[in-house]
PDB file as gemmi writes it, atoms N, CA and C in Angstrom:
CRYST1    1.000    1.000    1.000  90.00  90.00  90.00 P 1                      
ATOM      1  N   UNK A   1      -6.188   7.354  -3.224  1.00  0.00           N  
ATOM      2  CA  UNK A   1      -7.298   8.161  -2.770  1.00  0.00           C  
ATOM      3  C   UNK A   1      -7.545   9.245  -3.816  1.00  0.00           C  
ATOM      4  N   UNK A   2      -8.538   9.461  -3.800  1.00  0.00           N  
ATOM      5  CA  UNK A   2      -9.350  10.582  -5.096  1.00  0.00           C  
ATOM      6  C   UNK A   2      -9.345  12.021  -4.290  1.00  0.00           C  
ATOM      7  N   UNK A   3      -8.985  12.898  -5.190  1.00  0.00           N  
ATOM      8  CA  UNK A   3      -8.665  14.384  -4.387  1.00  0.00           C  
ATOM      9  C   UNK A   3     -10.666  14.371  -3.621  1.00  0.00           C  
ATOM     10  N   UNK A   4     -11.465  13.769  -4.223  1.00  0.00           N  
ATOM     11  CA  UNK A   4     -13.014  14.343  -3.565  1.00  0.00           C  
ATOM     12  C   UNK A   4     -12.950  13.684  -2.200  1.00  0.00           C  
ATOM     13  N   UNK A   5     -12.552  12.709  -2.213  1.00  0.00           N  
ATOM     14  CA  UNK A   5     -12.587  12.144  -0.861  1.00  0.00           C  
ATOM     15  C   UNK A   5     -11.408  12.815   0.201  1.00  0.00           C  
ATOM     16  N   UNK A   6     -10.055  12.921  -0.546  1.00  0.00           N  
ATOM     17  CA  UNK A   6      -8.990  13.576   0.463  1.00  0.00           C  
ATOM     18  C   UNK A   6      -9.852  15.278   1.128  1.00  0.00           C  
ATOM     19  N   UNK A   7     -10.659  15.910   0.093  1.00  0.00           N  
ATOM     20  CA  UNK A   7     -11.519  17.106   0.710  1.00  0.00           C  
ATOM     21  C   UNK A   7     -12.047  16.596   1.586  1.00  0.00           C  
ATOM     22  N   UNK A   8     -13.147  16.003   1.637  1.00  0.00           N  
ATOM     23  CA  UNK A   8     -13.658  15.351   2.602  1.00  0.00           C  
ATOM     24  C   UNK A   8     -13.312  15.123   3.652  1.00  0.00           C  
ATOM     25  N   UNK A   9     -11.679  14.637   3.704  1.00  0.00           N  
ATOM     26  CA  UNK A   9     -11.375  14.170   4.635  1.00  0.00           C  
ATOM     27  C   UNK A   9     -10.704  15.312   5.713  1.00  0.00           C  
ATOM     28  N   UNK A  10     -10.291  16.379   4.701  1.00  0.00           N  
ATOM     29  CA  UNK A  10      -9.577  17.524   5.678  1.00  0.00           C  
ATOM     30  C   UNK A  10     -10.395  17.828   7.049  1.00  0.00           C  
ATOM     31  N   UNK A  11     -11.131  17.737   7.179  1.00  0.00           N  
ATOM     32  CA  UNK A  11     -11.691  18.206   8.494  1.00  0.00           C  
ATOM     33  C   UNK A  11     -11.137  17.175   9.826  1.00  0.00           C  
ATOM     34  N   UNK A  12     -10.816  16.081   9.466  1.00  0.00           N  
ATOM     35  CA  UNK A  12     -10.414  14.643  10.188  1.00  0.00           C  
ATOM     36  C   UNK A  12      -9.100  15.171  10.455  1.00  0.00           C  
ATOM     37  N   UNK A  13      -8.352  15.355   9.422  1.00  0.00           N  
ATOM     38  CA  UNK A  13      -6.887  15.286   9.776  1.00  0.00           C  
ATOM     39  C   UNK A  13      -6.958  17.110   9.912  1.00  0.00           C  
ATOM     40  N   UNK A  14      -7.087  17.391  10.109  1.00  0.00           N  
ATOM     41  CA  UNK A  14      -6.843  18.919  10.640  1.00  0.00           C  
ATOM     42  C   UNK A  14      -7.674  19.642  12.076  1.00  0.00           C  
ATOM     43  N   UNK A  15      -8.413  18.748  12.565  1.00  0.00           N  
ATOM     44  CA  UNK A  15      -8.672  18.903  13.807  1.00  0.00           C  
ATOM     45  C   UNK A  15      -7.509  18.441  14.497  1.00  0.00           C  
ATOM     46  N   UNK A  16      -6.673  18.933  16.007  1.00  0.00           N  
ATOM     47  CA  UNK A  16      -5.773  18.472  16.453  1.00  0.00           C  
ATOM     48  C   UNK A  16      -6.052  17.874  17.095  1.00  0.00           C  
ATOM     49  N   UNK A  17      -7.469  17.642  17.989  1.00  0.00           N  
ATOM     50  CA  UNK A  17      -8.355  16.868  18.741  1.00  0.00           C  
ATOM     51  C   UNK A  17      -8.558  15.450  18.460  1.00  0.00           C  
ATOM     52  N   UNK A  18      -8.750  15.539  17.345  1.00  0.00           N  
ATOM     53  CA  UNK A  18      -9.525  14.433  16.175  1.00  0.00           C  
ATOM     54  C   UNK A  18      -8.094  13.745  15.625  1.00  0.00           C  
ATOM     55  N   UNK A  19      -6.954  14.245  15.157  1.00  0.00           N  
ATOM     56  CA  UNK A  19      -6.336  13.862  14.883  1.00  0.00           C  
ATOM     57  C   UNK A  19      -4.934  13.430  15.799  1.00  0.00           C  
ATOM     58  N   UNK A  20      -5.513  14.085  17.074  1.00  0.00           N  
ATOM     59  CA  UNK A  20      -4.520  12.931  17.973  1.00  0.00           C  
ATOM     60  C   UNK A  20      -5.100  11.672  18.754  1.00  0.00           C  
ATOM     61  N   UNK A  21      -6.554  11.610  18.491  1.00  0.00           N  
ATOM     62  CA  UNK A  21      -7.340  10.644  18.683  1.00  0.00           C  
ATOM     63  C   UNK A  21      -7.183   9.479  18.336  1.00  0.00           C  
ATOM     64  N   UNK A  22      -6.847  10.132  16.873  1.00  0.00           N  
ATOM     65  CA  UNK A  22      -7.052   9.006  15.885  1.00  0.00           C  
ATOM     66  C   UNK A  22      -5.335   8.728  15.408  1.00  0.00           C  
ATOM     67  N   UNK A  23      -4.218   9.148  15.790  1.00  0.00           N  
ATOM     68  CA  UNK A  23      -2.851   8.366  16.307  1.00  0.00           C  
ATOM     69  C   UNK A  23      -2.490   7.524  17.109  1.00  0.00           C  
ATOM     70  N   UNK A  24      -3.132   8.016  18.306  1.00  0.00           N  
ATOM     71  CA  UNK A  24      -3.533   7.224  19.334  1.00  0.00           C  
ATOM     72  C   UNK A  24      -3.790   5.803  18.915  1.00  0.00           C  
ATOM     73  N   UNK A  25      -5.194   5.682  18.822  1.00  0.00           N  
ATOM     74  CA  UNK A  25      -5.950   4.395  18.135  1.00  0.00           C  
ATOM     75  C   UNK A  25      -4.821   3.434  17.058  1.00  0.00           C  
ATOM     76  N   UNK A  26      -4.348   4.498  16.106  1.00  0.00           N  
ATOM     77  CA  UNK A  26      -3.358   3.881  14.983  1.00  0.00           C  
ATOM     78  C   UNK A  26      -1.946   3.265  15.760  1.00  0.00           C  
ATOM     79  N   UNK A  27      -1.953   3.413  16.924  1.00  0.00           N  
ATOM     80  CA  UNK A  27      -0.207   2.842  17.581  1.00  0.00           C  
ATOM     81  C   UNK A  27      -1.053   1.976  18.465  1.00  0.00           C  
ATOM     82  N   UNK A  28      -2.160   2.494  19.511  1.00  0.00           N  
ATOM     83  CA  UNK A  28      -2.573   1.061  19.786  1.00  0.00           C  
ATOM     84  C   UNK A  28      -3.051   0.192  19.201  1.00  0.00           C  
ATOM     85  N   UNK A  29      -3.244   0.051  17.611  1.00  0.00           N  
ATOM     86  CA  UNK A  29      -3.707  -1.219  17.284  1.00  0.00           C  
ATOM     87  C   UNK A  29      -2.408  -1.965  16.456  1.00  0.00           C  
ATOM     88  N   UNK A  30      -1.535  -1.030  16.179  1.00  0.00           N  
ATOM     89  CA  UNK A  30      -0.743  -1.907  15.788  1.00  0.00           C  
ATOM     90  C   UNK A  30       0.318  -2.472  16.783  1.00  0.00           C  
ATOM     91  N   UNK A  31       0.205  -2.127  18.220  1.00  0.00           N  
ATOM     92  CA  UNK A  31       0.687  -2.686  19.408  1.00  0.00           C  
ATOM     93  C   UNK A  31       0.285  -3.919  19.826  1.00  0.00           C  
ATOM     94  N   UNK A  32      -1.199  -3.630  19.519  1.00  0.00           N  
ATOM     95  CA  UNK A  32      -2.086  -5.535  19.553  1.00  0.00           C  
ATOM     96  C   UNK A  32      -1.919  -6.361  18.224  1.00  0.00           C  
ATOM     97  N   UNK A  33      -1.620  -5.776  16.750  1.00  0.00           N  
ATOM     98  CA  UNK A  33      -1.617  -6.868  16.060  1.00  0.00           C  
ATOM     99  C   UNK A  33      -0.164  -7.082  15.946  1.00  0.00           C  
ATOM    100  N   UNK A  34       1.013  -6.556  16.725  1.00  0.00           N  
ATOM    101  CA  UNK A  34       2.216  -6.971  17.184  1.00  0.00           C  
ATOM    102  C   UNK A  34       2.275  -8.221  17.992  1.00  0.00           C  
ATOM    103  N   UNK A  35       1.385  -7.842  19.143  1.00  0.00           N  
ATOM    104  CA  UNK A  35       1.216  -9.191  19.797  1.00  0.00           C  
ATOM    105  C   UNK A  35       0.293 -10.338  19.677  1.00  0.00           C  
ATOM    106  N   UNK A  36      -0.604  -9.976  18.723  1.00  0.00           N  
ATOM    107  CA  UNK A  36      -1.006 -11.201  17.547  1.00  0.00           C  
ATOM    108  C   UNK A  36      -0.409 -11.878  16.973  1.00  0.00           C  
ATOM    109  N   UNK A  37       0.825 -11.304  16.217  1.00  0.00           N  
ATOM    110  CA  UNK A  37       1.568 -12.220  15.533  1.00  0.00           C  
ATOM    111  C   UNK A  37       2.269 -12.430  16.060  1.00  0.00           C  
ATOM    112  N   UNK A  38       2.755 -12.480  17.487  1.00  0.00           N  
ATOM    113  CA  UNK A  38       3.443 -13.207  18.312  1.00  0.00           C  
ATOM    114  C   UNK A  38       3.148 -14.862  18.739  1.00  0.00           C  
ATOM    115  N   UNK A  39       1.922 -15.030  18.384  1.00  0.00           N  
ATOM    116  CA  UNK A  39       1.146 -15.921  18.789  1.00  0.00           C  
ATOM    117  C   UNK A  39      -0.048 -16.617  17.678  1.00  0.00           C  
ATOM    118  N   UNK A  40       0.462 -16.389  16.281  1.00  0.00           N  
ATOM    119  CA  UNK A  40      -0.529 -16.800  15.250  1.00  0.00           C  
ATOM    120  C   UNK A  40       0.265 -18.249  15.063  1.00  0.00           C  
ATOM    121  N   UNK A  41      -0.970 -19.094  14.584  1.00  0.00           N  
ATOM    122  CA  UNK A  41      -0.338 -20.423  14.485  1.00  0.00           C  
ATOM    123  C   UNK A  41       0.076 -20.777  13.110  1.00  0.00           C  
ATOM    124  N   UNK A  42      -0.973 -19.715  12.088  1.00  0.00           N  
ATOM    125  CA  UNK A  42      -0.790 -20.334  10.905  1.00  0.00           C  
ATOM    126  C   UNK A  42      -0.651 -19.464   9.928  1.00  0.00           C  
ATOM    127  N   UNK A  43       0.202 -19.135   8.633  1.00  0.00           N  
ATOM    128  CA  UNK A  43       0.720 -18.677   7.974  1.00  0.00           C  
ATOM    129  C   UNK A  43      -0.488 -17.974   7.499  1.00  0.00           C  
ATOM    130  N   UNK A  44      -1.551 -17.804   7.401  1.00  0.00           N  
ATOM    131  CA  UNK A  44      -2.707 -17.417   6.485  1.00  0.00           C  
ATOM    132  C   UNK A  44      -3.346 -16.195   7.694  1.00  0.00           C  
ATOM    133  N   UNK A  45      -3.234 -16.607   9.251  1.00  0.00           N  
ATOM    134  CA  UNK A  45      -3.400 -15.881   9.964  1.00  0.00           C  
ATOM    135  C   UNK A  45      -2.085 -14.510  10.201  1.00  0.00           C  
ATOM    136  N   UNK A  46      -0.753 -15.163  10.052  1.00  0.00           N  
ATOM    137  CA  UNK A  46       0.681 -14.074   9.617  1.00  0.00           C  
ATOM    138  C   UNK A  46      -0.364 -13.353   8.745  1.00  0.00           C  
ATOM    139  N   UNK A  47      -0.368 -13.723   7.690  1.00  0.00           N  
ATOM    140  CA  UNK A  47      -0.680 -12.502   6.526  1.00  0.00           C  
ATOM    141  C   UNK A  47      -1.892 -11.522   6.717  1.00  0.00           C  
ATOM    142  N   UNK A  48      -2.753 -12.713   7.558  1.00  0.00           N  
ATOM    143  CA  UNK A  48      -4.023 -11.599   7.780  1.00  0.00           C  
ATOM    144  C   UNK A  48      -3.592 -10.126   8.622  1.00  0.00           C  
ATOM    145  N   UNK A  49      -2.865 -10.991   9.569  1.00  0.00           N  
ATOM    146  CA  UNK A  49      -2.076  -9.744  10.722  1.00  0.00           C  
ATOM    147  C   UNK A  49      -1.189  -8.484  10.080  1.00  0.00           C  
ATOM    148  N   UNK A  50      -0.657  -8.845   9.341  1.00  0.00           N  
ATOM    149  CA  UNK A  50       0.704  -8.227   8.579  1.00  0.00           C  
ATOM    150  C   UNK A  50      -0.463  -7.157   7.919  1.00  0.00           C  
ATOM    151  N   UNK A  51      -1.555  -7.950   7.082  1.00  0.00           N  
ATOM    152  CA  UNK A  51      -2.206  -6.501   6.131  1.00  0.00           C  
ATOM    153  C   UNK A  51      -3.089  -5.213   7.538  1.00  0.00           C  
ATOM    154  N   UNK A  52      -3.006  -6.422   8.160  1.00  0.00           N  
ATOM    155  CA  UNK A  52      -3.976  -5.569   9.193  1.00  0.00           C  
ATOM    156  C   UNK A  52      -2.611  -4.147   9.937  1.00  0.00           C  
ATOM    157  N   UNK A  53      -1.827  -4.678  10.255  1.00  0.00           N  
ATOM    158  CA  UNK A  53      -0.694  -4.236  10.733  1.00  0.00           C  
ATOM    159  C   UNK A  53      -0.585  -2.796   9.467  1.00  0.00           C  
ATOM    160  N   UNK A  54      -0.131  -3.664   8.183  1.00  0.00           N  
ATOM    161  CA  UNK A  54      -0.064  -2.522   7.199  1.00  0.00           C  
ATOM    162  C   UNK A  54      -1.207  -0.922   7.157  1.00  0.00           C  
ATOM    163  N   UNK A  55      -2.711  -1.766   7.503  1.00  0.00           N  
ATOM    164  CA  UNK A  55      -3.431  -0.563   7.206  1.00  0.00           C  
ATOM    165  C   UNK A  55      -3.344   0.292   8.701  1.00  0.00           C  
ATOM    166  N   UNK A  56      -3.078  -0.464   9.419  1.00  0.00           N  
ATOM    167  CA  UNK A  56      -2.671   0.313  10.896  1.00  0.00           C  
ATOM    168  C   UNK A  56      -2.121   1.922  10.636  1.00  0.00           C  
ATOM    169  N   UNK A  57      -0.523   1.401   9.961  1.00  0.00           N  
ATOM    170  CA  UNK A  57       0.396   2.133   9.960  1.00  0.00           C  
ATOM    171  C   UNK A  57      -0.179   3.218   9.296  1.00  0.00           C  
ATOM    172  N   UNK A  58      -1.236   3.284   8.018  1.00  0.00           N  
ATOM    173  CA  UNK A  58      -1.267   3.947   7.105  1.00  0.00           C  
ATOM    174  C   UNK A  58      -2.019   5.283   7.798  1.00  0.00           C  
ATOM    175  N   UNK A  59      -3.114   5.029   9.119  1.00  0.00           N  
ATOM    176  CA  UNK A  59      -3.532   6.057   9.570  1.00  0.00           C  
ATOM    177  C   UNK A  59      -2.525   6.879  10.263  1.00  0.00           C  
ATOM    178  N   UNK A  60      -1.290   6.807  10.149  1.00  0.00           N  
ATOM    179  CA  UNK A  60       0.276   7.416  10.612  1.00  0.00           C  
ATOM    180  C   UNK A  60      -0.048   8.323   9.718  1.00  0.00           C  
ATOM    181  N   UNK A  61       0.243   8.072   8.483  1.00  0.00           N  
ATOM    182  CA  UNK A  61       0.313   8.548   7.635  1.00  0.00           C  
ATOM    183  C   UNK A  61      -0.798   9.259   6.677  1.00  0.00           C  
ATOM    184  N   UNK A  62      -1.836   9.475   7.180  1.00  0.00           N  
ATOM    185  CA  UNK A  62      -2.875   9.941   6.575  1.00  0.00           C  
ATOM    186  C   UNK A  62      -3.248  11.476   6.562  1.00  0.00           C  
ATOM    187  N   UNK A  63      -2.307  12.238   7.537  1.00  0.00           N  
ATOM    188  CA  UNK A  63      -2.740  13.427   7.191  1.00  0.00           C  
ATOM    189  C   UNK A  63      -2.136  13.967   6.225  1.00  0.00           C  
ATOM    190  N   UNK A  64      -0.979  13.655   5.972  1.00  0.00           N  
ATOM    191  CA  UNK A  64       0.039  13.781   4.969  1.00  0.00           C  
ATOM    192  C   UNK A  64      -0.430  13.498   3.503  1.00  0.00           C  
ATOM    193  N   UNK A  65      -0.714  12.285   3.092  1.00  0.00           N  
ATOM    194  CA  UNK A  65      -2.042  11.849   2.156  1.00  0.00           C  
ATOM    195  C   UNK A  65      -2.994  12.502   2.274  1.00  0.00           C  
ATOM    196  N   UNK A  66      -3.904  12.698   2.812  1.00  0.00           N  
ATOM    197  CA  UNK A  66      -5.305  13.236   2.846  1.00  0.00           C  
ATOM    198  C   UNK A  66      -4.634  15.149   2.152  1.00  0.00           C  
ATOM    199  N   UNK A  67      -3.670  15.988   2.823  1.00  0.00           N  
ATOM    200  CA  UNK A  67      -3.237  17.114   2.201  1.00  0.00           C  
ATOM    201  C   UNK A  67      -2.922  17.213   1.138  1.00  0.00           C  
ATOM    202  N   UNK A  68      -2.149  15.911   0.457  1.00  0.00           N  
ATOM    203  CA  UNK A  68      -0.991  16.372  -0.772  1.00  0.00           C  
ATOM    204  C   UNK A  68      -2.112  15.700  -1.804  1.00  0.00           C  
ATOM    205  N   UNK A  69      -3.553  14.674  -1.481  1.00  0.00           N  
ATOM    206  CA  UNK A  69      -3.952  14.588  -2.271  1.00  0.00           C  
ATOM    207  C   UNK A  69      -5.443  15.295  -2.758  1.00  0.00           C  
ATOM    208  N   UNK A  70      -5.500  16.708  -1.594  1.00  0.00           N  
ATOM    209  CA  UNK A  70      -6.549  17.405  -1.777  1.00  0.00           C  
ATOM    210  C   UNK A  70      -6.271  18.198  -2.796  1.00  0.00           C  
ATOM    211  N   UNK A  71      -4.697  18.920  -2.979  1.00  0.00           N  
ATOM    212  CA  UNK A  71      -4.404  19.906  -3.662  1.00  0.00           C  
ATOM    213  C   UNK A  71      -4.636  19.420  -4.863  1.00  0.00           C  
ATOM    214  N   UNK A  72      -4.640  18.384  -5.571  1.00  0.00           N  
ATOM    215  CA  UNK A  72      -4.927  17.791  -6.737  1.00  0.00           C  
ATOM    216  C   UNK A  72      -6.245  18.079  -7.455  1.00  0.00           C  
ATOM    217  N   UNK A  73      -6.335  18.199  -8.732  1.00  0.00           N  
ATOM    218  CA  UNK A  73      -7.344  18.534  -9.569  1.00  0.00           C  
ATOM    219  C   UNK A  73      -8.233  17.559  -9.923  1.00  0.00           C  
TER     220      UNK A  73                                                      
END                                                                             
C-alpha cells in the first residue's frame, strides 16, 4: 500500500464505529470461507477459497498497515 492511499484510509480504521464494523464482517467471512472449504470439490476451488480466506484475514490487520504506512514519506 502507498502512504497516499494508507492517508486516505485513516478515517476507516480510526473510527471505532467503522472499525468494529468492519472486524466484524472480516471474522464473518472468513467463518463462511472456512466452511467453503469444507465442502469444495476441486483443487482450483481450495485455492480460490484459501486467497479469499487470505484477503479476509488481512482486514484483521489493516489498521495496523493503514498507520505504519501513513507515517511514510
Amino acid at each position: 500500500m502507498i502512504p497516499e492511499t494508507a492517508k486516505k484510509l485513516l478515517p476507516l480504521v480510526n473510527t471505532k464505529k467503522i472499525q468494529d464494523a468492519l472486524l466484524v464482517y472480516a471474522l464473518e467471512r472468513i467463518e463462511f470461507v472456512h466452511r467453503q472449504l469444507e465442502i469444495a470439490t476441486s483443487w482450483d476451488e481450495v485455492k480460490e477459497l484459501q486467497g479469499q480466506a487470505k484477503e479476509a484475514r488481512r482486514l484483521l490487520t489493516l489498521k495496523d498497515e493503514v498507520e505504519q504506512k501513513s507515517r511514510e514519506k
